[in-house]
N, C-alpha and C positions, 0 to 999 in steps of 0.2 A: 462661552467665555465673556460673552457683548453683557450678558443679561447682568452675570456678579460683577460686574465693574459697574452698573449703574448703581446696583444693591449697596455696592460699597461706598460708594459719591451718596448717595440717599444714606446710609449711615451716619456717614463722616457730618454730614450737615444736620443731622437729627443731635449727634455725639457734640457739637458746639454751637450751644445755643448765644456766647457772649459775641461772636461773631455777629451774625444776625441781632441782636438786638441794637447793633451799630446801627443797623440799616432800616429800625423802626420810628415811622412818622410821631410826632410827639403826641399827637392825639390816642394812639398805640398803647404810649408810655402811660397816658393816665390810666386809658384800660386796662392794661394791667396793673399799675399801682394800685387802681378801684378793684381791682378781682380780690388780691392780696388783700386790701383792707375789707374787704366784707366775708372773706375766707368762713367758715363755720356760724355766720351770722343767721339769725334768724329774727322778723320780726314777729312780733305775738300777739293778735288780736282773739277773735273766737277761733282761729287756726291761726299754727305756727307755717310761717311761709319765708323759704329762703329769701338772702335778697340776693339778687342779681348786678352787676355795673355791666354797661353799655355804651355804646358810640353812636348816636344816631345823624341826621345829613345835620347840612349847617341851613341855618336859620337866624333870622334879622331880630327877632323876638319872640320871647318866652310866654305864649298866650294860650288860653285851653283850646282854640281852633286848633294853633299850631301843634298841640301837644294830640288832638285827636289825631291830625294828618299823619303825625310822624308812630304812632302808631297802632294807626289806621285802625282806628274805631270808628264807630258810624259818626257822623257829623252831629247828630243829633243825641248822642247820650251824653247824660249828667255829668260834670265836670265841677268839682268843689277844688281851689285853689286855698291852700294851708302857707302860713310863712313858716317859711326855714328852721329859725330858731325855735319855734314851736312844736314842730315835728321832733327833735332832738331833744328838747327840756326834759322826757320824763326817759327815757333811752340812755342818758347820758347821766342822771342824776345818784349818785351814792346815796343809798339809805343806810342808817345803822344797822338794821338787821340782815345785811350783806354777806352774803360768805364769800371764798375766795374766787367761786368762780360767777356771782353775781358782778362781784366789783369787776375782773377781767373783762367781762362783758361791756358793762358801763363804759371801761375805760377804753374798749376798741370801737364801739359807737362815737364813743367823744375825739379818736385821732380819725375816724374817719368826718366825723364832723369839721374838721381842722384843715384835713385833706381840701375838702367842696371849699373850704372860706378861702384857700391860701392858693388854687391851683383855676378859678370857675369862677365867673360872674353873672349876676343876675341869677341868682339862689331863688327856686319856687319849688314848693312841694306841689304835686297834682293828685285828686284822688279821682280816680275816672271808673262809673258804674255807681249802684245801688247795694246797699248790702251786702255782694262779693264782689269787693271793687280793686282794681288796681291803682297798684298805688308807685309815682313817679318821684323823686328829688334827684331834679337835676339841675344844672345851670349849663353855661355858656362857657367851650376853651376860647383860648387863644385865636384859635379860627375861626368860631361863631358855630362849632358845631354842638351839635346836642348833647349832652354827656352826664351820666348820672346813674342813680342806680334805680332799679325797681323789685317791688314786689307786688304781695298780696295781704287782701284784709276781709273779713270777716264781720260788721260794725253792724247791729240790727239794733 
């Protein structure tokens, strides 16, 4: 009898989730705004690679040491620093020959783009590795934590 009353208290809490979202730290809340907004995204270099949003510790600044430590690459690989809006220019841009679900795309790049400017400070793209490299955009919340999203790239 002990065991389905817990089963059901573990239900009831699984069954309301706006409860619980009372109760998430704001850092939380971008996380998931950042899940949502990069939902079926992919970027597309020589391989297509999801992208991922993340929470990582907080930090005084946004520097490719920092961006190895947090994570945790070796100290010593290549690290190329991209700006923001440059990462975004071709990701975001309508061409004429668009069909309905190029422009969709475009156009959920550019609200996630929106998202980083209006929500994040200190905007830097990070590409870290050689040829199969990861790739970081992230900036700075409210609490100086790491926050951003990542994928992968493909570039020879």
């Amino acid at each position: 009898m002990a065991v389905k009353r817990k089963k059901l208290r573990h239900q009831k809490i699984v069954q309301s989730p706006k409860t619980l979202l009372k109760k998430t730290p704001p850092e939380n809340k971008l996380l998931e705004c950042l899940t949502n907004l990069t939902d079926g995204l992919f970027y597309t270099s020589e391989i297509d690679a999801a992208i991922r949003a993340f929470v990582g510790d907080k930090t005084e600044s946004l520097t490719p040491a920092e961006i190895l430590k947090q994570t945790k690459s070796a100290a010593d690989t290549p690290v190329a620093e991209t700006v923001f809006t440059e990462f975004f220019s071709d990701l975001t841009e309508i061409q004429d020959w668009f069909g309905e679900e190029e422009t969709e795309i475009a156009q959920k790049f550019t609200h996630l783009k929106e998202f980083f400017e209006q929500n994040l400070k200190d905007l830097k793209v990070f590409k870290i590795g050689k040829i199969e490299l990861e790739i970081y955009v992230v900036g700075l919340d409210g609490e100086n934590n790491l926050t951003g999203i990542k994928t992968k790239a493909v570039e020879t």
